[in-house]
C-alpha positions as CSV (number, residue, x, y, z in Angstrom):
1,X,215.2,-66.0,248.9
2,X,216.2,-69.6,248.3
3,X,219.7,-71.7,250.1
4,X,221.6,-68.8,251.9
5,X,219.0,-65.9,251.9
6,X,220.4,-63.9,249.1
7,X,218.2,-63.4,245.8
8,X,219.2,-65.5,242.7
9,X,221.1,-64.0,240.1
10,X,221.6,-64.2,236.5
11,X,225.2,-64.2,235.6
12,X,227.2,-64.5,232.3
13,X,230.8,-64.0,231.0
14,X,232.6,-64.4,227.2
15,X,235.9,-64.3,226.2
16,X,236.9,-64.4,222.6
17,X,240.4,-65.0,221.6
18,X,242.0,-64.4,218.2
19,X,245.9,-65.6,216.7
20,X,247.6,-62.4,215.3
21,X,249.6,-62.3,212.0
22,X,252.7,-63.4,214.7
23,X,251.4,-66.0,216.0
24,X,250.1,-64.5,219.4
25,X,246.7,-65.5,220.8
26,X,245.1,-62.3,221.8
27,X,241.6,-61.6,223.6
28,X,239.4,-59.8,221.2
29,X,235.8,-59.6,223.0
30,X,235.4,-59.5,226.7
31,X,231.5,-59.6,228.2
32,X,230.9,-59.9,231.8
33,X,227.8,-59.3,234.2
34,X,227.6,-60.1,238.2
35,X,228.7,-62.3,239.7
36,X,230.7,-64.0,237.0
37,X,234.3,-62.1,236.4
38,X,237.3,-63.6,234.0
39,X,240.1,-62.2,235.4
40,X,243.8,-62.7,232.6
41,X,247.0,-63.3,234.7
42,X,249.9,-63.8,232.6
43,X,252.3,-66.9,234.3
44,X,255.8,-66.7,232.8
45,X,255.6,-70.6,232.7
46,X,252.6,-70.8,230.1
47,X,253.1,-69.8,226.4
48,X,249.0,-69.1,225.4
49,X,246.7,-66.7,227.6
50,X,245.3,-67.8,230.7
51,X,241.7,-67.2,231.8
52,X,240.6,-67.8,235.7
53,X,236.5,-67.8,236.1
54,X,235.8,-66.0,239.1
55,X,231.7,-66.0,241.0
56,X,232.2,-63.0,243.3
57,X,228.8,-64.8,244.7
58,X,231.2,-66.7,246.9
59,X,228.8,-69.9,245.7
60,X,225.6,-71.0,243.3
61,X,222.2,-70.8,245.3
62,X,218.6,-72.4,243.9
63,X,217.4,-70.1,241.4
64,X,220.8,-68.9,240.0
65,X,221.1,-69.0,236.2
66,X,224.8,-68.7,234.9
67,X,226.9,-68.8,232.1
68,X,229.9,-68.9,230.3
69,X,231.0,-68.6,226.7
70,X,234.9,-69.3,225.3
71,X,235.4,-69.1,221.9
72,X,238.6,-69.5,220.8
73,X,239.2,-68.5,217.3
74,X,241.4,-70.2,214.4
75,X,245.7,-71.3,215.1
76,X,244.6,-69.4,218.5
77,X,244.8,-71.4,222.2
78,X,244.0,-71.1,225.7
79,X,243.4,-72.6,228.8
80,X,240.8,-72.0,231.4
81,X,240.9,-72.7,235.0
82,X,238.9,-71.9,238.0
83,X,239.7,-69.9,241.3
84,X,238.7,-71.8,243.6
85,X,236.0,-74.8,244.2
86,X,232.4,-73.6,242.9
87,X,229.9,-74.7,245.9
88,X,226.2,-75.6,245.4
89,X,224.5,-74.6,248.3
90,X,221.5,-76.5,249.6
91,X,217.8,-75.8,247.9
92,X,214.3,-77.2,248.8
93,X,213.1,-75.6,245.5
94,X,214.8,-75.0,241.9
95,X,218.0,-76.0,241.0
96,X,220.6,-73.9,240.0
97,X,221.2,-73.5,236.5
98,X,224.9,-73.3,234.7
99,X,225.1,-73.5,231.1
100,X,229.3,-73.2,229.5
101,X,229.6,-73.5,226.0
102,X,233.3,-73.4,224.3
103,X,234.0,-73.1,220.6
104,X,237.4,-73.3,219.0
105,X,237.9,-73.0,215.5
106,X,240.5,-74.7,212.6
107,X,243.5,-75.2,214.4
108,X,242.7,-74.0,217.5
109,X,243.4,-75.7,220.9
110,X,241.8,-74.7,224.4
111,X,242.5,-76.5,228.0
112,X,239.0,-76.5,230.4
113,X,239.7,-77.4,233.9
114,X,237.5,-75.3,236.0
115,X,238.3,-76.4,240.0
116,X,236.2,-78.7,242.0
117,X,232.1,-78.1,241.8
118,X,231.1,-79.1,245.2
119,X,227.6,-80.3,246.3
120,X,226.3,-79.6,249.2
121,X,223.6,-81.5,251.4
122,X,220.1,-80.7,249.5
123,X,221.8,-79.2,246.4
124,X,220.1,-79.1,243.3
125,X,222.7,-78.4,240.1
126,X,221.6,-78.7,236.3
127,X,224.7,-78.3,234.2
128,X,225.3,-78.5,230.9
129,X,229.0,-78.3,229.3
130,X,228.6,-77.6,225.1
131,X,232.0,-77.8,223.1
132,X,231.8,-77.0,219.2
133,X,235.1,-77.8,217.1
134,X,236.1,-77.2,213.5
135,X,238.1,-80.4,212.4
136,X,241.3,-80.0,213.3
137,X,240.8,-77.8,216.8
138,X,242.1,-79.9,220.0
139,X,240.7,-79.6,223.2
140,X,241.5,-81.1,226.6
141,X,239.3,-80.5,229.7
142,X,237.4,-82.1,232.8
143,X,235.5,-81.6,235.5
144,X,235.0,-83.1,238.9
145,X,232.5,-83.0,241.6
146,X,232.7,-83.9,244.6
147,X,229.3,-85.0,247.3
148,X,229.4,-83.0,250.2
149,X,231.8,-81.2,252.2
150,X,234.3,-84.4,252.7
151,X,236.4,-81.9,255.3
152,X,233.6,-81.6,257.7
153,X,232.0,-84.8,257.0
154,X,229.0,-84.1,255.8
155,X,226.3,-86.3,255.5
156,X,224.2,-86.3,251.9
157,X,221.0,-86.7,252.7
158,X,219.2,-85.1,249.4
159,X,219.8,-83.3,246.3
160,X,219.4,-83.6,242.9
161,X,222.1,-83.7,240.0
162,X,222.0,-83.5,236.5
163,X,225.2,-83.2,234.1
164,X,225.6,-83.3,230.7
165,X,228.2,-83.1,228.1
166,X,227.6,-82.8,224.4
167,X,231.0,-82.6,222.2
168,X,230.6,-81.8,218.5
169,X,233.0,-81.5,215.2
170,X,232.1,-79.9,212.3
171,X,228.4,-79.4,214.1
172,X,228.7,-83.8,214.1
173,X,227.8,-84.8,217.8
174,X,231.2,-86.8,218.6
175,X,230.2,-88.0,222.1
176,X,227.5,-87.4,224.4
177,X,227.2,-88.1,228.4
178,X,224.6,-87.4,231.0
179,X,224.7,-88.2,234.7
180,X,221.5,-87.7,236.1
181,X,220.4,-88.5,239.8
182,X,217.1,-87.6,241.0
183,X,217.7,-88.0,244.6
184,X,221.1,-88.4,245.6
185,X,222.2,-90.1,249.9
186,X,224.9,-91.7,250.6
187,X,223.3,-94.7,250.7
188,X,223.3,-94.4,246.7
189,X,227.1,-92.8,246.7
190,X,227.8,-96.1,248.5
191,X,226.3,-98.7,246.0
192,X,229.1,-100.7,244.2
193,X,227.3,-100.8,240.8
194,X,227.2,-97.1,241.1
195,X,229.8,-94.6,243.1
196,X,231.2,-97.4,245.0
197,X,231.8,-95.4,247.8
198,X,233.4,-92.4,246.1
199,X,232.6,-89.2,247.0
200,X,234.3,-87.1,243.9
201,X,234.1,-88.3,240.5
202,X,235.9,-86.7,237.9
203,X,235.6,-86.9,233.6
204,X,237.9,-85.8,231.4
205,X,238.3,-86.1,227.5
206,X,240.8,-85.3,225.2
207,X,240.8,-85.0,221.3
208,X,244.1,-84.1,219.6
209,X,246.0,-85.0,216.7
210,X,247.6,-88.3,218.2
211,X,244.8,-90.4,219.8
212,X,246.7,-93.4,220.6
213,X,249.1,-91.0,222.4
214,X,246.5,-89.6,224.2
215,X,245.5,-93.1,225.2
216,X,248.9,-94.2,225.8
217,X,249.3,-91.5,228.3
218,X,246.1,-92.0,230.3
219,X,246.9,-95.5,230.8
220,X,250.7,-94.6,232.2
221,X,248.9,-93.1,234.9
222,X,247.7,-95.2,238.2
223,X,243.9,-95.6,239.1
224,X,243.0,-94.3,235.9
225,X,239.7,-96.0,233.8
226,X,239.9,-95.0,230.1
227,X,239.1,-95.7,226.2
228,X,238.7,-94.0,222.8
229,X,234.9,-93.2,221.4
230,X,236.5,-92.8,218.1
231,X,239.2,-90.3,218.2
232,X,238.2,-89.0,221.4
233,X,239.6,-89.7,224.9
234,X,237.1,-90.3,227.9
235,X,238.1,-91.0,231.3
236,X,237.1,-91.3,234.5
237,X,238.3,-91.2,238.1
238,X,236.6,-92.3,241.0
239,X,237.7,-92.0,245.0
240,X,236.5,-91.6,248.1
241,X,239.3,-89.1,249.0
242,X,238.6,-85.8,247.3
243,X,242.3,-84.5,247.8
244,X,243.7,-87.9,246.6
245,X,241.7,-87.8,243.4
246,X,242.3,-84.4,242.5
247,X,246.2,-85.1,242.7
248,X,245.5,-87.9,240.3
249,X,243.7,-86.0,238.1
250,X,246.2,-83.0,238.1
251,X,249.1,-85.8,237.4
252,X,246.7,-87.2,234.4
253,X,246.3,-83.5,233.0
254,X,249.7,-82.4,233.2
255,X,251.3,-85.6,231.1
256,X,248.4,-85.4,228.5
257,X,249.2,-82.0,227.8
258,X,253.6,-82.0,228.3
259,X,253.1,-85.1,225.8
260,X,250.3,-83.8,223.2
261,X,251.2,-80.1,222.9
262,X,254.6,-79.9,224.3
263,X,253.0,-77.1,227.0
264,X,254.7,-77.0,230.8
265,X,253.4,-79.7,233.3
266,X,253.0,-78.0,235.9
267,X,250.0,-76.6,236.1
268,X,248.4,-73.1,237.0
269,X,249.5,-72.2,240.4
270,X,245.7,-71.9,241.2
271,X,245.6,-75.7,241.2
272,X,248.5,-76.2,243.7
273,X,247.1,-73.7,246.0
């Protein structure tokens, strides 16, 4: 029994989608084993299938190994959002484990924006976020994590935190990012070559068919640090008010994708809950 008493689990979920001969995404291979669920509303306002990730865990504990898998086959799309914030509960021994890889093939276009991942005093998190493309699949997604609970005022006195991305095309690594923090206060949080006093931090990257539109976009947007690696689109957002960088981070998503794909945006109602 590690964090809130309860055994660690092993969870795991994959979605596969497929575009019919009319042009329709459909899912075509659903796996899914406590406490992970995928759950497929279908909002009038969006025009490709929606996927929410659901952990009926209510949380990730020390010892809990999870994953998800998207694949997203060729001319297919989706987008993948989050039910609510995923909380890392405190550990004094292993760290959690979460492991997503997404794959979208020729043509293909998926949207990852799973909600906040918060960390709580003494958590220990090892993610790692995989995304394989064929040449000319888009994808747009983020992530954002957030040091303690900032409602409550929580004081980080420990934890550990290590985060990677690894973005390949045509099995060619594209771009490649790792934050890694062995012990983690707020004393660090608070250094101004580091977090500067933020307490959420957010990435998101884009690669599309018009980079310098993706880039245009990004920098219409206040508060917002960006560049191209290439053809891909990295930024990053930094605040010490969790609510006030997730609005800039929903405004950020929203134009990239009204402007690059023509989709609605506004966003899942999930996100304006």
């Amino acid at each position: 029994m590690i964090g809130l008493g309860r055994p660690k689990v092993s969870g795991r979920c994959l979605a596969s989608f497929l575009c019919g001969a009319d042009g329709t995404t459909r899912l075509s291979d659903l796996e899914q084993r406590d406490p992970l669920k995928l759950l497929f509303p279908a909002p009038l306002e969006e025009p490709q299938p929606v996927v929410v990730l659901v952990n009926t865990g209510g949380g990730v504990v020390g010892g809990d190994e999870l994953q998800t898998t998207i694949d997203v086959g060729p001319e297919a799309a989706a987008l993948v959002v989050g039910q609510a914030a995923e909380k890392i509960y405190r550990s004094w021994g292993p760290a959690a484990n979460v492991a997503n890889r997404l794959t979208v093939g020729a043509g293909g276009r998926l949207e990852w924006f799973p909600q906040e991942t918060i960390l709580f005093d003494q958590a220990r998190l090892k993610r790692r976020l995989t995304v394989d493309l064929v040449a000319s699949a888009q994808f747009l997604g983020g992530e954002i994590v957030v040091f303690g609970r900032r409602a409550r005022g929580e004081t980080i006195t420990g934890g550990a935190l290590f985060d990677r991305w690894q973005l390949r095309r045509d099995g060619r690594l594209l771009w490649a990012d790792a934050l890694i923090v062995d012990s983690i206060d707020d004393a660090l949080l608070d250094r101004p070559a580091l977090f500067g006093g933020a307490r959420a931090v957010a990435t998101l990257v884009c690669l599309c068919a018009d980079p310098a539109a993706a880039l245009a976009t990004a920098r219409e947007q206040p508060g917002v640090s960006c560049g191209l690696v290439g053809e891909l689109l990295v930024v990053r957002l930094l605040d010490a008010d969790t609510a006030a960088l997730r609005a800039r981070y929903v405004a950020l998503w929203g134009a990239l994708r009204a402007r690059l794909f023509g989709l609605p945006q506004r966003l899942s109602r999930l996100w304006h809950v």
